[in-house]
FIBAVO-745827 format. One record per residue (C-alpha): residue number from 1; residue in three letters; chain; x, y, z. Coordinates in pm, 1 decimal, always signed. Each point is the difference from the previous one (the first is absolute). Example, Ala and Ser with C-alpha at 12.3 -4.5 7.8 and 13.67 -1.06 7.14 Angstrom:
[1; 'ala'; 'A'; [+1230.0; -450.0; +780.0]]
[2; 'ser'; 'A'; [+137.0; +344.0; -66.0]]
***
This chain:
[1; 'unk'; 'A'; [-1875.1; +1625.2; -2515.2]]
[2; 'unk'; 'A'; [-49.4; -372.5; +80.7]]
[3; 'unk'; 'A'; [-272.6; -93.3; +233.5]]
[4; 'unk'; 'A'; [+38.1; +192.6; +329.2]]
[5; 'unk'; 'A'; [+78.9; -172.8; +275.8]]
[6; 'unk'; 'A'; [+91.9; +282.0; +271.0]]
[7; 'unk'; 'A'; [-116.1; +351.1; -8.3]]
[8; 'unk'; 'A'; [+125.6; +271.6; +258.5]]
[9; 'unk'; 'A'; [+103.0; +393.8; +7.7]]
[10; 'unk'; 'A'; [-177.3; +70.8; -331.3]]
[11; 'unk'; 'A'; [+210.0; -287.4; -200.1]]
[12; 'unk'; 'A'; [-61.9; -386.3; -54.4]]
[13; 'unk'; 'A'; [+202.6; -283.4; -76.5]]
[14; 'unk'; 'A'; [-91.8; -287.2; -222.0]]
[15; 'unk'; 'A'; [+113.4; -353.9; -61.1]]
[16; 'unk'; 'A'; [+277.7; +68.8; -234.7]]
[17; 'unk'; 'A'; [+147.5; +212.3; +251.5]]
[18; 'unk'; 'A'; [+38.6; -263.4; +223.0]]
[19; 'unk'; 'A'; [+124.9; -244.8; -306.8]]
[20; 'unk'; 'A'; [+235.7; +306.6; -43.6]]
[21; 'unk'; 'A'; [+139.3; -1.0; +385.4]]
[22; 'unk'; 'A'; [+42.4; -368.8; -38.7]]
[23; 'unk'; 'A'; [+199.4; -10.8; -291.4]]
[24; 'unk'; 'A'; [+195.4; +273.3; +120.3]]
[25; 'unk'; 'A'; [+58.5; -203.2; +339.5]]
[26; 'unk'; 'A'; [-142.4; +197.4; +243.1]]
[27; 'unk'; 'A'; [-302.6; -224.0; -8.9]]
[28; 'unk'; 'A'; [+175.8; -332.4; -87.1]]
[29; 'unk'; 'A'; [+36.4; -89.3; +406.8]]
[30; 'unk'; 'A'; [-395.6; -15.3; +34.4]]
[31; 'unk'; 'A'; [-79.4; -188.1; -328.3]]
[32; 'unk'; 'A'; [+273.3; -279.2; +152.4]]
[33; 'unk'; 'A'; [-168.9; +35.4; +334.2]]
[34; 'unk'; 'A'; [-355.0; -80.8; -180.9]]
[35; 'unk'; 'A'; [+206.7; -279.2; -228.8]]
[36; 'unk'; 'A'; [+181.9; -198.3; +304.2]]
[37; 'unk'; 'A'; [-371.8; +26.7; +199.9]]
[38; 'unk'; 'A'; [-180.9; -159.5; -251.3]]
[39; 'unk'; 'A'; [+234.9; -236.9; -131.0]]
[40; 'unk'; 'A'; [+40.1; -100.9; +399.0]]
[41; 'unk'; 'A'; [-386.3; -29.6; +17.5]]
[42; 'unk'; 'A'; [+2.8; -207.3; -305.6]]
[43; 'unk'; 'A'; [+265.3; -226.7; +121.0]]
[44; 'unk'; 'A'; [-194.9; -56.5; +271.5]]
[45; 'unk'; 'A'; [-270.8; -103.9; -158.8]]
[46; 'unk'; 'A'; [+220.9; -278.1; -193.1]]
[47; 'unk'; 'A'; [+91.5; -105.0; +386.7]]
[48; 'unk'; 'A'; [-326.5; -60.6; +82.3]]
[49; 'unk'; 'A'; [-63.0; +312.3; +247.3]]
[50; 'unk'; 'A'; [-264.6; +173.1; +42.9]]
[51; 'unk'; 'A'; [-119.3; +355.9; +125.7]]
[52; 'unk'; 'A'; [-331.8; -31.1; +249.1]]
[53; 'unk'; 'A'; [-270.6; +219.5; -43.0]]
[54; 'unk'; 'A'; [+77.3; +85.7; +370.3]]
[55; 'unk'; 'A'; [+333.2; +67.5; -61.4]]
[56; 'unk'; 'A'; [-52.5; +250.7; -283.0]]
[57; 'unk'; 'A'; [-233.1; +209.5; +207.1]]
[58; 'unk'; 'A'; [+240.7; +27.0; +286.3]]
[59; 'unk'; 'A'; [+272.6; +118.3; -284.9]]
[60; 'unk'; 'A'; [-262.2; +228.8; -110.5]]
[61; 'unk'; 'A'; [-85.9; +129.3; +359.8]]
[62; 'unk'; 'A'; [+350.9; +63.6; +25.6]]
[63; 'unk'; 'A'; [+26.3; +243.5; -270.9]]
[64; 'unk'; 'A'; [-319.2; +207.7; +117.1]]
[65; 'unk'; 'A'; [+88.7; +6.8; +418.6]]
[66; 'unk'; 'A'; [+341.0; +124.0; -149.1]]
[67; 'unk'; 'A'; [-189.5; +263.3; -159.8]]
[68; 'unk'; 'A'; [-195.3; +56.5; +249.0]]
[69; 'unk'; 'A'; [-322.0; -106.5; -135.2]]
[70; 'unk'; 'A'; [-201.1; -178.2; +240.4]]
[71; 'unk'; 'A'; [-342.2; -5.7; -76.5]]
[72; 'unk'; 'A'; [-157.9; -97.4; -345.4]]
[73; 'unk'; 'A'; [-103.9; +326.1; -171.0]]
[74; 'unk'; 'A'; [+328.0; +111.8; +61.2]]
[75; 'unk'; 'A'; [+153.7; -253.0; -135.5]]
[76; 'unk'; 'A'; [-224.7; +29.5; -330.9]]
[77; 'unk'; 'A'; [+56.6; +366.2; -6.5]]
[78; 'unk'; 'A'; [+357.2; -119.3; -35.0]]
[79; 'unk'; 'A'; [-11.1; -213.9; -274.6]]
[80; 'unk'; 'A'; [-238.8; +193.1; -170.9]]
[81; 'unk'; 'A'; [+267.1; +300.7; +0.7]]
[82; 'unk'; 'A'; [+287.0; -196.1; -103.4]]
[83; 'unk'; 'A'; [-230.6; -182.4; -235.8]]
[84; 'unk'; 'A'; [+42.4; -365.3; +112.2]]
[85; 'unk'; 'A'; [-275.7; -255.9; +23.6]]
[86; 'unk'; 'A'; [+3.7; -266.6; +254.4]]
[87; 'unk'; 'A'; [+39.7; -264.4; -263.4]]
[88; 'unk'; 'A'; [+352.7; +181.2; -95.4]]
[89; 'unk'; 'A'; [+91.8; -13.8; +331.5]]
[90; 'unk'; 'A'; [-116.4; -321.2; +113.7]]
[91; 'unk'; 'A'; [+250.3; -142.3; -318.0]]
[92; 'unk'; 'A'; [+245.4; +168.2; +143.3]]
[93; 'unk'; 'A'; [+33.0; -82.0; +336.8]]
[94; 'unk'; 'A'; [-61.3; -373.5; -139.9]]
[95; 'unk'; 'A'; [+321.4; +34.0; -151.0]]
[96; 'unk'; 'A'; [+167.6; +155.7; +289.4]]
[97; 'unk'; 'A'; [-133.4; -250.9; +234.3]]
[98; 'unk'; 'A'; [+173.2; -263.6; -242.4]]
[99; 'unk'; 'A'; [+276.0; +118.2; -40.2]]
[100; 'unk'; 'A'; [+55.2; +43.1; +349.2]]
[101; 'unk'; 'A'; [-85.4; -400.2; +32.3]]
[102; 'unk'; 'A'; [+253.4; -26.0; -238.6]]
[103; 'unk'; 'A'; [+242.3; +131.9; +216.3]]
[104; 'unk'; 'A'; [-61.4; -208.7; +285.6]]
[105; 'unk'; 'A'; [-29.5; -311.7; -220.4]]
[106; 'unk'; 'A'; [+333.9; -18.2; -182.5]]
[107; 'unk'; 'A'; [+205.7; +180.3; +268.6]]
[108; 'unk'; 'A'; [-90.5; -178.1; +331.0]]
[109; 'unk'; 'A'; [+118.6; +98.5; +347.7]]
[110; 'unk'; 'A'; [+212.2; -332.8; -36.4]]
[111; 'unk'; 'A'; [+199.8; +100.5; -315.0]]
[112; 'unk'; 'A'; [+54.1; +338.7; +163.5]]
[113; 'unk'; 'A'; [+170.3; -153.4; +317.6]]
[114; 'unk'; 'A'; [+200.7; -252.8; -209.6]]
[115; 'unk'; 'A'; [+127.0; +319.3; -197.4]]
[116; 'unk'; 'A'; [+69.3; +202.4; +272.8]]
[117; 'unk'; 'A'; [+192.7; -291.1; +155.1]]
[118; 'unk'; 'A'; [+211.9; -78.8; -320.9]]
[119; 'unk'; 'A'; [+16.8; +396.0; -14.3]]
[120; 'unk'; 'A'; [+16.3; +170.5; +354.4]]
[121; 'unk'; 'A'; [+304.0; +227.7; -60.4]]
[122; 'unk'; 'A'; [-166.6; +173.1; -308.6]]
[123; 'unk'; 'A'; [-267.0; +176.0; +269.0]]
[124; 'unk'; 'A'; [+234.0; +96.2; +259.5]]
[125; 'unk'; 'A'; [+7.6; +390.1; +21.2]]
[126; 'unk'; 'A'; [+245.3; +266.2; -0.8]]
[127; 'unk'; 'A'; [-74.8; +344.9; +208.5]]
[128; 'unk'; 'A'; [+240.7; +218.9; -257.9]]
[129; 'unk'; 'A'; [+86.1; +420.7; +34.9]]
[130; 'unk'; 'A'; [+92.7; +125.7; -356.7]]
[131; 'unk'; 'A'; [+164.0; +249.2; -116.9]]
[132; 'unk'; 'A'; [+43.2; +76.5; -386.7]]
[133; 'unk'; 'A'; [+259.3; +202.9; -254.3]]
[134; 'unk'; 'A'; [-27.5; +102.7; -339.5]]
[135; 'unk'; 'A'; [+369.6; -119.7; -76.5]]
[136; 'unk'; 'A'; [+167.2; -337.2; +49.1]]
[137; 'unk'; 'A'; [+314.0; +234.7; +186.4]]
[138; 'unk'; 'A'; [-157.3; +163.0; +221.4]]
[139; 'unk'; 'A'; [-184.8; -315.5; +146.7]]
[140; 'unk'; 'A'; [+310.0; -222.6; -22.2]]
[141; 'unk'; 'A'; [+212.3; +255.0; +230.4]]
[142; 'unk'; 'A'; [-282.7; +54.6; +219.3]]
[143; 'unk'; 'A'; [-32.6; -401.3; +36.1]]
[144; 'unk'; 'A'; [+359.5; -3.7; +77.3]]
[145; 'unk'; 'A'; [+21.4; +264.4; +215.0]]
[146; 'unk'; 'A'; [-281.8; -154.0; +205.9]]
[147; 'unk'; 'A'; [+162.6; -352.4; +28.0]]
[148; 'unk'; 'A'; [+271.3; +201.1; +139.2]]
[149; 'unk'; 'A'; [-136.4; +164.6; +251.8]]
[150; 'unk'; 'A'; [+98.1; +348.0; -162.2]]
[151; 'unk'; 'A'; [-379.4; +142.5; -11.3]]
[152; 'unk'; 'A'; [-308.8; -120.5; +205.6]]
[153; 'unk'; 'A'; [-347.4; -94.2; -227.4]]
[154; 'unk'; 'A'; [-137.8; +328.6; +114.0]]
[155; 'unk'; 'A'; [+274.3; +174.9; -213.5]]
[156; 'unk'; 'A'; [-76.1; -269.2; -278.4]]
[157; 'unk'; 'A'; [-359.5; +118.4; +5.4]]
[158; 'unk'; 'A'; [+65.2; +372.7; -19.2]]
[159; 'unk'; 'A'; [+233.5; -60.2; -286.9]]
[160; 'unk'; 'A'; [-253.3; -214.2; -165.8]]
[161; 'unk'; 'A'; [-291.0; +257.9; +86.0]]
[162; 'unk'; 'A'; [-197.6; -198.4; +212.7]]
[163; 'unk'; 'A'; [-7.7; -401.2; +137.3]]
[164; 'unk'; 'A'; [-295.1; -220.5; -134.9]]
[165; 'unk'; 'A'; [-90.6; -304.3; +193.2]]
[166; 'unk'; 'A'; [-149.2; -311.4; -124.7]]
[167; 'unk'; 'A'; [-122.0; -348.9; +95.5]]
[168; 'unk'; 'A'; [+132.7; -291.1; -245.9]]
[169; 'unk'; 'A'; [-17.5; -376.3; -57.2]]
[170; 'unk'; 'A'; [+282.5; -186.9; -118.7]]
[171; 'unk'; 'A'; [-178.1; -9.7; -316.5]]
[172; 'unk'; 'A'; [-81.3; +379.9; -24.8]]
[173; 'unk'; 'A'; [+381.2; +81.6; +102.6]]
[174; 'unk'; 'A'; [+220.9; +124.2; -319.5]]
[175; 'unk'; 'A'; [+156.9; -305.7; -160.4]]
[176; 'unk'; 'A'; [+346.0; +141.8; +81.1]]
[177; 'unk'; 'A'; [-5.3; -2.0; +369.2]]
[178; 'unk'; 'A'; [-286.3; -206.1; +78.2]]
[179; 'unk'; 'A'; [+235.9; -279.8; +109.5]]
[180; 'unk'; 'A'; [+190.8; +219.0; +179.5]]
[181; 'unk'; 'A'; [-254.0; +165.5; +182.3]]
[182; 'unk'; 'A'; [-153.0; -262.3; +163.2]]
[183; 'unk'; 'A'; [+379.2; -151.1; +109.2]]
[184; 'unk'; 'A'; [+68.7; +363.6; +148.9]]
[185; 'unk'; 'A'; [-38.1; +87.7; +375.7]]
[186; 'unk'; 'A'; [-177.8; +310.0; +84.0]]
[187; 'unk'; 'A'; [+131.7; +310.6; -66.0]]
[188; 'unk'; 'A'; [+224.4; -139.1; -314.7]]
[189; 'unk'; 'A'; [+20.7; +249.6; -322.7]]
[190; 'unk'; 'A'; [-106.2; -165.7; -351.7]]
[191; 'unk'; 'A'; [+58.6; +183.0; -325.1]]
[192; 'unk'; 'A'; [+74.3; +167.3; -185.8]]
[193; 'unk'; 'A'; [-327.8; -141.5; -262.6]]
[194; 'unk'; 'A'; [-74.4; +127.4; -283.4]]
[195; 'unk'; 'A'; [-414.8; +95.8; +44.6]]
[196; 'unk'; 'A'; [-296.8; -47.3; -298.0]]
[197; 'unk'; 'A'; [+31.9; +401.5; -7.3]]
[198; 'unk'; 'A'; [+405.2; +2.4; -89.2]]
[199; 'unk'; 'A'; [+51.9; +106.5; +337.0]]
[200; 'unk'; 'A'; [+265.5; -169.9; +243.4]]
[201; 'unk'; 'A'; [-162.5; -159.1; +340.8]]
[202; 'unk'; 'A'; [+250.3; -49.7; +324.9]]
[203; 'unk'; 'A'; [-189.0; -202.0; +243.5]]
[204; 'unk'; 'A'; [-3.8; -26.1; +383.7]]
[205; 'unk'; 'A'; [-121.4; -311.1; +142.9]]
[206; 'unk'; 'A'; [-234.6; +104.9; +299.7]]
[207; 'unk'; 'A'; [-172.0; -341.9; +97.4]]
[208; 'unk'; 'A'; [-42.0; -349.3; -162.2]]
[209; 'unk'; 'A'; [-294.3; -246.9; +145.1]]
[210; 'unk'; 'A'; [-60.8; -323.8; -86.7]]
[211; 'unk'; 'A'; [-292.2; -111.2; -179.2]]
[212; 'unk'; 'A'; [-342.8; -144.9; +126.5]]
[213; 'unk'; 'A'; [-279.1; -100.7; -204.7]]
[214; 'unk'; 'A'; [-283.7; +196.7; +177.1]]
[215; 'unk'; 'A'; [-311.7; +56.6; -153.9]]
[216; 'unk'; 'A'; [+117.1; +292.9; -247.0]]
[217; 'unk'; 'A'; [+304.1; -203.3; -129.3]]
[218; 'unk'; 'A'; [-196.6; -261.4; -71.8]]
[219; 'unk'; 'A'; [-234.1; +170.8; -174.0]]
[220; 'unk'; 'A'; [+246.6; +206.1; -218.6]]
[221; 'unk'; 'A'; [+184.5; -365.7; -148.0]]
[222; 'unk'; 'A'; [-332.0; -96.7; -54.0]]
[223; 'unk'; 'A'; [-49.1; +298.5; -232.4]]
[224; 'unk'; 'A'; [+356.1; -56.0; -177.5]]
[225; 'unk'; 'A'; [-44.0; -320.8; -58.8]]
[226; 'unk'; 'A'; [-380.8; +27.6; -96.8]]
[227; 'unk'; 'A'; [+162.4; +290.2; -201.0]]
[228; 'unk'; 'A'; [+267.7; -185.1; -176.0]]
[229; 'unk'; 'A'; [-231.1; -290.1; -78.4]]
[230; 'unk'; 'A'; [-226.8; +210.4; -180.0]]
[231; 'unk'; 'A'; [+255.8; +171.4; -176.2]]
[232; 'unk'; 'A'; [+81.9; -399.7; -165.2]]
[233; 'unk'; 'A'; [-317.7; +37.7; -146.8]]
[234; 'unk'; 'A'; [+50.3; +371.2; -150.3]]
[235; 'unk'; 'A'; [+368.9; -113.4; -97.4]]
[236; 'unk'; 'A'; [-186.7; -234.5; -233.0]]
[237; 'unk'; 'A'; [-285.4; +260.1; -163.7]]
[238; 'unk'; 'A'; [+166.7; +327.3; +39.9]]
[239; 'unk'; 'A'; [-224.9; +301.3; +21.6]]
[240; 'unk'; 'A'; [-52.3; +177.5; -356.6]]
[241; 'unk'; 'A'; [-228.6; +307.9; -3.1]]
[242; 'unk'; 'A'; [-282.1; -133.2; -285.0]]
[243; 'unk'; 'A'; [-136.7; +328.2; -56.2]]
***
């Protein structure tokens, strides 16, 4: 066994068990997570920014009120269990703190309203009902028989098994119909389209609404673009496990 680095129910795990998972890809999202943080923190650094001292301890107060440790022994209880020294943590949250500078820096609140200008109709959204098939024919003639007023959706639903119901963005809509969708008046059937699964989708168009950049819009282009910036860097120096 490699050097133990968990230990519960009688068993441990050690380091090459997490090497293992990582190679194996169920570990492979948090070793990019750790990647894109600290090349973000060390970008930062190359911008000039800077984490305050102030700044890391409210990241780091952060993490313990969400833990729900409020006073100081607690606190060192905590690390001590999970066997973390203040030092690790403090370069840590440095790194977070930068990275989230980062963020801010290179994707300003200006570049996200000249986007969303240039690129309004992408964030509209589509209130959809779906219902799916396992073959092409039977959603085809259901489709059909819907645009002709033969059945009624609840029919299409009990055929189908059940109706889901989603919220989507022009950009989250299947390629197919996304165009479309967002020309269709309420009530309008889509479909059939072929699903990730090999199923067959038929839409119903419930409600469209156009979109405004509110707080939480703005906030998820910033993390796209942030995202997609980032991802330059990566395209560059692919990951490669070393060990």
């Amino acid at each position: 066994m490699s050097d133990e680095i968990a230990r519960g129910g009688g068993v441990s795990a050690g380091i090459d068990d997490l090497v293992l998972a990582i190679k194996l890809g169920s570990g492979f999202g948090l070793v990019q997570e750790i990647l894109a943080r600290r090349a973000a923190a060390d970008r930062a650094r190359r911008e000039g920014l800077t984490a305050t001292e102030e700044e890391i301890a409210e990241a780091l107060d952060d993490l313990y009120t969400g833990n729900d440790l409020f006073e100081e022994p607690q606190r060192e209880a905590w690390r001590s269990g999970a066997n973390l020294t203040s030092e690790v943590l403090h370069a840590h949250f440095a790194e977070v703190v930068l990275a989230s500078k980062l963020r801010e820096h290179l994707i300003s609140d200006e570049t996200i309203d000249a986007h969303f200008k240039a690129s309004r109709h992408e964030y509209s959204r589509a209130d959809v009902e779906i219902v799916e098939f396992e073959s092409m024919g039977a959603a085809a003639e259901t489709s059909l028989q819907l645009r002709e007023g033969e059945i009624a959706w609840p029919e299409a639903g009990a055929r189908a098994g059940g109706v889901d119901s989603q919220s989507l963005s022009r950009r989250e809509a299947p390629e197919e119909i996304a165009a479309e969708l967002f020309a269709a008046e309420a009530g309008s059937f889509l479909g059939p389209v072929e699903t990730d699964e090999g199923g067959y989708a038929v839409y119903r168009l419930a409600t469209k609404q156009e979109a405004e950049l509110d707080d939480d819009l703005r906030e998820q282009i910033r993390e796209r673009m942030f995202s997609e910036e980032m991802a330059r860097d990566f395209a560059k120096q692919p990951v490669r496990i070393v060990r």
